[in-house]
C-alpha positions as CSV (number, residue, x, y, z in Angstrom):
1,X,-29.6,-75.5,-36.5
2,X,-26.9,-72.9,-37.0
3,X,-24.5,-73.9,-33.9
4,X,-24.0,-77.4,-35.7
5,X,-24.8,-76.9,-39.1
6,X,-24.3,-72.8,-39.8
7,X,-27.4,-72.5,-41.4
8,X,-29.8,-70.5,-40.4
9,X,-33.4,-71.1,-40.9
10,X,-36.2,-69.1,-42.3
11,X,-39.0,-69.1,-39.5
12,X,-41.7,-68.3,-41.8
13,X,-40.2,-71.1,-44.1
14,X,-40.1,-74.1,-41.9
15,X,-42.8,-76.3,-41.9
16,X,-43.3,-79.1,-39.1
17,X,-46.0,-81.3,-40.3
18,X,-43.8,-83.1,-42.9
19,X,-41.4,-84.9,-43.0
20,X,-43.4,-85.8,-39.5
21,X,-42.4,-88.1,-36.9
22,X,-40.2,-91.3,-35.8
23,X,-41.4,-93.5,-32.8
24,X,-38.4,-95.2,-31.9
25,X,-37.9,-97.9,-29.9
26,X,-33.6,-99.0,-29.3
27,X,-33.7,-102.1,-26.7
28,X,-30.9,-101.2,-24.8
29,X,-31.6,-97.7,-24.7
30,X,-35.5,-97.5,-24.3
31,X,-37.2,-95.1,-26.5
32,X,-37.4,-91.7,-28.4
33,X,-39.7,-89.4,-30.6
34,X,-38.1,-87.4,-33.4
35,X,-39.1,-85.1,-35.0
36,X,-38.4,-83.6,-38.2
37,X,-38.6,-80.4,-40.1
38,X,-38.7,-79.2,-43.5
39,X,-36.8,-75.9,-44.2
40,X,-38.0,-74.3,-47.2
41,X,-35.6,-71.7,-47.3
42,X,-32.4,-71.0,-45.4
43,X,-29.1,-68.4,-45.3
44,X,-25.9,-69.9,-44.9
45,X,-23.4,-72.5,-46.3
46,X,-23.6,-76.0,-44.9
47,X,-20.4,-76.6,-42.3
48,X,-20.0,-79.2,-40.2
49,X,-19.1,-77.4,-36.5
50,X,-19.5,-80.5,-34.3
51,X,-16.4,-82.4,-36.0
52,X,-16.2,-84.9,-33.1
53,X,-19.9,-85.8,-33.4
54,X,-20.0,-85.9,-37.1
55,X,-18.3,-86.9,-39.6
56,X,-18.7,-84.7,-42.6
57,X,-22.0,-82.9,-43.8
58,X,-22.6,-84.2,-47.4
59,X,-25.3,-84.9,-49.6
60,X,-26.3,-87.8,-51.0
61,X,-29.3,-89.5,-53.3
62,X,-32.3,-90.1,-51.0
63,X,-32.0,-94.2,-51.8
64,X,-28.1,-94.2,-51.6
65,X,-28.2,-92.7,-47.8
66,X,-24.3,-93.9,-46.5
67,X,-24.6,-97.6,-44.5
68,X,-23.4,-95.7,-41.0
69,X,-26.3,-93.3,-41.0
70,X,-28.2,-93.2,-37.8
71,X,-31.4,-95.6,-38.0
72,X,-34.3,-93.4,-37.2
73,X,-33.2,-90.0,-39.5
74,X,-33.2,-92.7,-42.0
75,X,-36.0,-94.4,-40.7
76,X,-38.1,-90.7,-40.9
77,X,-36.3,-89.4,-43.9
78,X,-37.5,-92.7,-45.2
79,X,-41.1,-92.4,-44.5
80,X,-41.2,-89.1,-45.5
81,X,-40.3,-90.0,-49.2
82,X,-42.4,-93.1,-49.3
83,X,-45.4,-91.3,-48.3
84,X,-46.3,-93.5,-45.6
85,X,-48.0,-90.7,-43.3
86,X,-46.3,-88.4,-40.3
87,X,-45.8,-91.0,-38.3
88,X,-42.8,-94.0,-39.3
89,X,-42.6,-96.7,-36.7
90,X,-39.1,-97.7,-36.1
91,X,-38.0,-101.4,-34.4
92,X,-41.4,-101.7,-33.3
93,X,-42.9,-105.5,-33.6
């Protein structure tokens, strides 16, 4: 997490059951699992240190997430706050 975001996580602080996980299916690309951690507790101050990967790191409401977000975070991030379970299916029909 720190060599793009400069934070560092606290080990005993992360937990890996929730948010949970994305099934993700992109038809040109084939698909992808993501996972997703909570960190309870980190050092550090947020800085974005891949600037021709991302834009900016900023925060935003959890129901005004930016139009250009990538689709599964949001998808997972998503699920996560909904409450629908670990597991968020994403373009799957």
């Amino acid at each position: 997490m720190s060599q793009i975001s400069g934070l560092y996580a606290v080990r005993s602080r992360i937990r890996c059951n929730s948010p949970g996980f994305v099934h993700h299916r992109q038809e040109t690309e084939g698909e992808r699992i993501g996972f997703f951690f909570e960190a309870l507790a980190w050092e550090g101050e947020p800085v974005n240190k891949e600037p021709g990967k991302c834009l900016a790191l900023t925060w935003f409401p959890v129901h005004g997430l930016p139009d250009d977000i990538i689709e599964y975070p949001r998808a997972g991030l998503l699920g996560y706050l909904d409450g629908t379970g670990p597991l968020t299916m994403h373009n799957w029909t």
